[in-house]
Structure formats: structure tokens, C-alpha cells
TORFIGU-810618 format. One record per residue (C-alpha): residue in one letter; x, y, z. Coordinates in steps of 0.001 Angstrom, whole numbers, padded with zeros to 6 digits, always signed. Layout:
# TORFIGU-810618
AXYZ...
This chain:
# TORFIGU-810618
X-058165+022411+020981X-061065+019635+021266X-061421+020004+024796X-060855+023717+025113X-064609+023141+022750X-065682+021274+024901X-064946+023292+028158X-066109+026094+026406X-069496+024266+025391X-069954+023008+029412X-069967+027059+030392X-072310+028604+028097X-075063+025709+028804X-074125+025146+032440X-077577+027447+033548X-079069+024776+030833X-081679+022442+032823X-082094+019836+030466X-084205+017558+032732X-088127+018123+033763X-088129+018369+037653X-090334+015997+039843X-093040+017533+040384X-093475+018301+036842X-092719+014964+035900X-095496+013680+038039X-097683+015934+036710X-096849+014827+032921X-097603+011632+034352X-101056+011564+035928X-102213+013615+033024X-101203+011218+030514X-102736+008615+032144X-106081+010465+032560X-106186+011249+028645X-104779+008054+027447X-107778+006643+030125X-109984+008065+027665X-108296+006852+024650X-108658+003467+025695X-112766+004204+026682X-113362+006178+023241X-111808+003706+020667X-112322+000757+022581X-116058+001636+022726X-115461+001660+018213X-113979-000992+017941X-115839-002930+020343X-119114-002088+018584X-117559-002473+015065X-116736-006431+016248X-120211-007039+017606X-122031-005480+014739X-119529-007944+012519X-118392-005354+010521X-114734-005384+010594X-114109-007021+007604X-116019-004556+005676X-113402-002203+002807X-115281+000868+004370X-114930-000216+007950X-111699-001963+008118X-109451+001065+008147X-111163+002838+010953X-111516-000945+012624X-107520-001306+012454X-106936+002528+013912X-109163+001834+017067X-107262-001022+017645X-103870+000736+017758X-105401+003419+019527X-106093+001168+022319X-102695-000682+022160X-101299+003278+022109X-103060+004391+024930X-102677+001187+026755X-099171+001230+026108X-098945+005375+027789X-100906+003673+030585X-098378+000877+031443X-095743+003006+031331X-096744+005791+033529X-097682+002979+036043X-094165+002029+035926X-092720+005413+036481X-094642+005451+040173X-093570+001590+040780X-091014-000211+042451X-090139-002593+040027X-086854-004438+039520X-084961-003695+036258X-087543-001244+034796X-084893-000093+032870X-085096-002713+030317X-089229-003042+031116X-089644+000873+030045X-087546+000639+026968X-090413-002207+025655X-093383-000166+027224X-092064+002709+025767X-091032+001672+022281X-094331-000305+021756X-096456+002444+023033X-094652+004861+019854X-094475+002294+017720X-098705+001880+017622X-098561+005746+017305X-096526+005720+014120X-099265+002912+012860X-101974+004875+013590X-100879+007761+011898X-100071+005584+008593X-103354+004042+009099X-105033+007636+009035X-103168+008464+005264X-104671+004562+004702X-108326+005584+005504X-108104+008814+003115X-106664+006499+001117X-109935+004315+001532X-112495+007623+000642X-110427+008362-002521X-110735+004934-003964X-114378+004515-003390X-114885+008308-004910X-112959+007293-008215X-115728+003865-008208X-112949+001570-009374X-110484-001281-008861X-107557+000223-009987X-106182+001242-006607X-107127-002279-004906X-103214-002998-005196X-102361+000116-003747X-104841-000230-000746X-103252-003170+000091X-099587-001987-000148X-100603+001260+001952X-102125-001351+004933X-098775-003727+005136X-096583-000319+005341X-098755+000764+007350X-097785-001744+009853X-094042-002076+008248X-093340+001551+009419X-092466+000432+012745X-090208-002237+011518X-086991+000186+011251X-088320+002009+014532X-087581-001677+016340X-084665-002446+014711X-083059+000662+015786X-084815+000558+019830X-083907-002970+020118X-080093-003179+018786X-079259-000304+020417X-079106+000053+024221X-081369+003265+024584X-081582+003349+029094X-077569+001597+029872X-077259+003974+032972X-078759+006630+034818X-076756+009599+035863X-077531+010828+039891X-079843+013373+041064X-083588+013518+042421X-085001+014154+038860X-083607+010744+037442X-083901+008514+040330X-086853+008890+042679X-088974+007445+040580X-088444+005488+037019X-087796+008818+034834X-087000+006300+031397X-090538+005139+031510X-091944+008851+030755X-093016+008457+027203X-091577+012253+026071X-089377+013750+024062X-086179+013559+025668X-083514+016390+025680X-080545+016059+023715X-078010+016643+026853X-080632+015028+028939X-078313+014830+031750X-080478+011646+033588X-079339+009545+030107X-076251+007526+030010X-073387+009336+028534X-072288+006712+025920X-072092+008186+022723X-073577+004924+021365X-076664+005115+023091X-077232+008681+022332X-077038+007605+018716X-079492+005303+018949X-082224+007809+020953X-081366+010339+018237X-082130+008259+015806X-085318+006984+016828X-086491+009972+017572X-085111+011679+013936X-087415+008779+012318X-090290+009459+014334X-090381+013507+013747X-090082+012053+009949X-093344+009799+009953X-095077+012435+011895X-094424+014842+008754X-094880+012844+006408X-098404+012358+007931X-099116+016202+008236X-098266+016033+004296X-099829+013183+003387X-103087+013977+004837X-103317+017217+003066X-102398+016614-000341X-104917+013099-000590X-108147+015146+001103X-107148+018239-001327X-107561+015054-003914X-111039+014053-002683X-112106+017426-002626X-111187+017655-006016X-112557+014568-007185X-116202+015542-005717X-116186+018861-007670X-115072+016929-010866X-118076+014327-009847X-120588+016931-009484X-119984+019130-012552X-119667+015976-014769X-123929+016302-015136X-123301+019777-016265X-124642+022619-014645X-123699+022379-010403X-126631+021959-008730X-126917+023645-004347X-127048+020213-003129X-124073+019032-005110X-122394+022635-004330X-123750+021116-000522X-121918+017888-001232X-118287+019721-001964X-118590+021867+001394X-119556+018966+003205X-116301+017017+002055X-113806+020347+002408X-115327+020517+005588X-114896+016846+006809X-111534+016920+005285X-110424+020198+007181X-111686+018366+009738X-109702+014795+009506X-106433+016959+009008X-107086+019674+011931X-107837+016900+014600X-104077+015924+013919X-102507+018744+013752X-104039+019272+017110X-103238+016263+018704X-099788+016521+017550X-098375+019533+016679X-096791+020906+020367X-094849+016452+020016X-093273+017757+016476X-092293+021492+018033X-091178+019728+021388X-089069+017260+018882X-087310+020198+017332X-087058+022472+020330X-085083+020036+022323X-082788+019310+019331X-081243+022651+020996X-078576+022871+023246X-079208+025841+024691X-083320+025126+025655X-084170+024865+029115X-087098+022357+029063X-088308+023901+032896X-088624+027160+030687X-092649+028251+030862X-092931+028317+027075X-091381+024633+026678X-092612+022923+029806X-096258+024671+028630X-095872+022756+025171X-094764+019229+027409X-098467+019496+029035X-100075+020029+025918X-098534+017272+024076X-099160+014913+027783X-102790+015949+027195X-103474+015741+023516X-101394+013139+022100X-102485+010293+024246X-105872+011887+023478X-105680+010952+019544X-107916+007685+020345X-110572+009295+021919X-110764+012152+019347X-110581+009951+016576X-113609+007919+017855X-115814+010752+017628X-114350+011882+014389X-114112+008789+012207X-116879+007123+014673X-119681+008274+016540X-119816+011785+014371X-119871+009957+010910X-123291+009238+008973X-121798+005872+007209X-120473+004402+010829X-123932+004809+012211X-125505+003150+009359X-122785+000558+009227X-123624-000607+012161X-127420-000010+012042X-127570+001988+014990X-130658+004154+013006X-133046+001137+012830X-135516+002056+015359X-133446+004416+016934X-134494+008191+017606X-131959+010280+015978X-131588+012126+019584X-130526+008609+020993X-127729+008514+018961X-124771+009622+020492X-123014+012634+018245X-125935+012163+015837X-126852+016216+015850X-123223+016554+014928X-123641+015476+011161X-124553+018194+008431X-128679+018209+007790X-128104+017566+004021X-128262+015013+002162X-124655+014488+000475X-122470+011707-000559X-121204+010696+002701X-125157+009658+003783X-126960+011620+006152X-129506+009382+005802X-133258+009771+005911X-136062+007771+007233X-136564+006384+003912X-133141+005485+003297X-132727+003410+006720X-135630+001174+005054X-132907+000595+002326X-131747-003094+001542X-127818-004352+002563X-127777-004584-001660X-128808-000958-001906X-126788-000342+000559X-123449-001505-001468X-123998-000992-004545X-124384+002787-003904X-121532+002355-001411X-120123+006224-000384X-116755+007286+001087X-115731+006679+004481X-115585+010748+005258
């Protein structure tokens, strides 16, 4: 009875192509490296300027300073990989699976890191020290999410073999970082090895939604918290009615630039959970060059959104001390009101470090 199942499972999927061919493979391939290219150039160019301004130790910069850095070790990680798909390496087999795991592994830090810096804006809205403990447990599991994600890649043998045929073998197919198809017919057969891929990839799609969550409920929090801040005084002034657009805005904006940049991953993750999906179909492989384009992408965006966009990095840095505001990159991006997240005037540039801190705003 089992293997009449079986047989009878083999016929309706044989028209089933559970394997991207070549040339889209190569395609995948040079445009991850182009986007995760930029990745590298965009947060690098953060975090580079957050270490020579010396301000990584700073509560309001050290978030954002800890993201660029995985974004770089992310995009580097894409990089190294794809290079690896083209090469001629010996054993690259065992190479991809540490390319490959790494490379996810500093994406599932960066997104905890991302709940961490909302985390950040929250507790310097509410002005106290009660969640100092909790900013401190959200940064070591933000760095401890990846510890189950290892355990699972590295006991488990996730590349044993590699079935025959064009599409697996002329070049190194296991080093594409994607999501795989469950009867990926280029992976090894052993139903211990499948087990392990499945479950990897089960606890990434979890992380990934637990981001999308996350991120929603805490900025629907600090949107919240500035209304409550603004009407304490009584009657709602514009500018503080300024100030609460400002932050639904920014927050809209925080949450939308990872849906974006990750959205067709989570579908692709689900979609290729079925058995009867052909991933050469227009409407999936479409969704494959979307996520090759904006997931390695996320360090770049994220530069301009938590970086080069934002009022507080600027001034962190003091890029506006005798600096035209057109010489600024991104500087015409920020809102032209004054609001709690500091678009800062001439006057206010003059201010003292002390000033500076003891009127401290949130990191949006």
C-alpha cells in the first residue's frame, strides 16, 4: 500500500520541475551579487562613519552601529557565496554549507536587531530606566537567535550528495543562497538531511514573522506614546499634531522597508513547501528575482533609512557643523518641522554635547 503512495505521488508531480535551470540560476546569481555589492557600499559607508565620528558606543547609536555591521557580514556573506557557485573549488560542498549558513545567520541578527532599535526609540520616549534590563536582554537574543539556527546547520549534514543533471552540477548549485524546493531533486535523498534543511528553513520563516509582528505592534507603541506625550500639556498643539505624523510616518516607514525587502523570501518559503509548484513557473521564478534583488538589498536600504535620511544620525555625527544642508547627502529627505526626532535648526547645531543629551530624542 506504501509504495502504491508513493508510485502514485511520483506520477502526479512527474511534470513538477523542482530545480531553477542554469541560466536562471546564473542570473539569480549575478544579481545578488550586484545588490548585495551595494549592501556592503551603503552600510559599510554607516558604519564606517559611525567608528570615525566615535560614536558607536553611544545608547542612540549602538543599535543602528550593530545592524550595519551585520549588514556587511550579510551581504559579504551573499557575495562569497555566489563567487563560489562560478568557481572551481575542491569540496565546496562543505565550503557553501558555512558561506551559506553564516550569510542567513547575520540576516536573522539583523532582523532581531531592527525589533532592538524600536526597542531603543520606545525607551528613550518613556524617559526612563526601567527598560535598561530589557535593552540588554533584547541585544544578547538578538545575537542568540542564530544559536539554534547553527546547531541545527552544523549537526546535520545539509549538501551529503548531489543527484545528476546540468542544473546541479555545472556549476556549485548548494552555494545559491535560496529557498530550496522541498523535492529539490539536485539535494541528497536521505531523509535525514532533508530533516535538517526543513528545519532550518521552518525556523527561519519563524524569525522572519516574528519580525513582521514585532515591528508593528512596538512602532504602533511609539506612536502611541507620542500622542499620550503631546496631549499630557492639555490642549494638542499643530506642531505636536506635526510631531505624531512625523513618527506614524517614520514608523510606516521602518516597517514598509521590510516588508519590502522581504516579503517575496517569506511567500517563496511557503510556496515551495508545495509539492506540486514548479519553481521555473513565471509567477514563482518572478518572486526568486525579486527576493535575489531585494533581500541582499536590506543593507543598503537600511543605510538610508536608519542613516543618511535620519535628523539624529546627522547630528550624531556632526555632519551639520559648517555644512550646507544641500551637502548633506539625503538631507532634503527629512520633514521641514521641527519635531521630536530633531530636524534641527541653525540655532540648534550651535547647541552644547550637554544640551545635546540631556534633551536626548528617539532614534526614529
Amino acid at each position: 500500500m506504501e509504495e502504491w503512495q508513493q508510485s502514485t505521488m511520483n506520477i502526479s508531480h512527474s511534470n513538477v520541475t523542482t530545480v531553477l535551470s542554469v541560466q536562471q540560476q546564473e542570473k539569480i546569481m549575478i544579481i545578488q551579487i550586484t545588490m548585495a555589492t551595494l549592501s556592503v557600499l551603503g552600510a559599510g559607508s554607516t558604519f564606517t562613519a559611525m567608528v570615525w565620528r566615535d560614536q558607536v558606543t553611544k545608547p542612540e547609536m549602538l543599535p543602528f552601529f550593530q545592524l550595519s555591521m551585520v549588514d556587511v557580514l550579510a551581504a559579504m556573506g551573499i557575495i562569497l557565496s555566489c563567487s563560489l557557485y562560478i568557481s572551481d573549488v575542491n569540496d565546496t560542498i562543505n565550503v557553501c554549507n558555512i558561506t551559506t549558513t553564516f550569510a542567513t545567520a547575520f540576516y536573522m541578527v539583523s532582523f532581531a536587531l531592527t525589533i532592538t532599535f524600536a526597542l531603543e526609540s520606545l525607551r528613550q520616549l518613556k524617559g526612563n530606566d526601567q527598560m535598561d534590563r530589557l535593552m540588554s536582554i533584547a541585544y544578547a537574543v538578538s545575537w542568540a537567535v542564530i544559536l539554534p539556527y547553527f546547531a541545527v546547520a552544523f549537526l546535520t549534514d545539509q549538501w551529503n550528495t548531489l543527484s545528476n543533471g546540468e542544473e546541479c552540477t555545472k556549476h556549485n548549485y548548494q552555494c545559491l543562497v535560496i529557498m530550496h524546493h522541498i523535492d529539490d531533486k539536485c539535494m541528497g535523498k536521505d531523509r535525514a538531511e532533508n530533516r535538517g534543511r526543513d528545519t532550518i528553513k521552518a525556523y527561519f520563516l519563524a524569525v522572519l514573522i516574528s519580525t513582521f509582528l514585532s515591528l508593528t505592534v512596538l512602532y504602533l507603541l511609539i506612536y502611541k506614546r507620542v500622542k499620550e506625550k503631546n496631549s499630557e500639556g492639555g490642549m494638542v498643539r499643530q506642531e505636536q499634531h506635526t510631531k505624531a505624523q512625523y513618527t506614524r510616518n517614520r514608523g510606516i516607514l521602518h516597517c514598509a522597508s521590510f516588508v519590502v525587502c522581504w516579503l517575496p523570501t517569506l511567500i517563496i518559503g511557503f510556496v515551495t513547501y508545495s509539492h506540486s509548484v514548479s519553481v521555473t513557473s513565471r509567477p514563482v521564478y518572478s518572486l526568486y528575482i525579486m527576493q535575489a534583488i531585494l533581500s541582499p538589498s536590506q543593507g543598503f536600504m537600511n543605510s538610508i533609512i536608519y542613516g543618511w535620511s535620519r535628523a539624529t544620525f546627522h547630528r550624531a555625527l556632526r555632519l551639520h557643523v559648517n555644512v550646507s544642508p544641500s551637502r548633506v547627502p539625503f538631507a532634503n529627505w527629512r520633514v521641514r518641522t521641527t519635531s521630536i526626532y530633531h530636524t534641527f535648526s541653525d540655532h540648534e547645531a550651535e547647541s552644547s554635547d550637554a544640551d545635546f543629551n540631556a534633551n536626548r530624542a528617539p532614534l526614529m
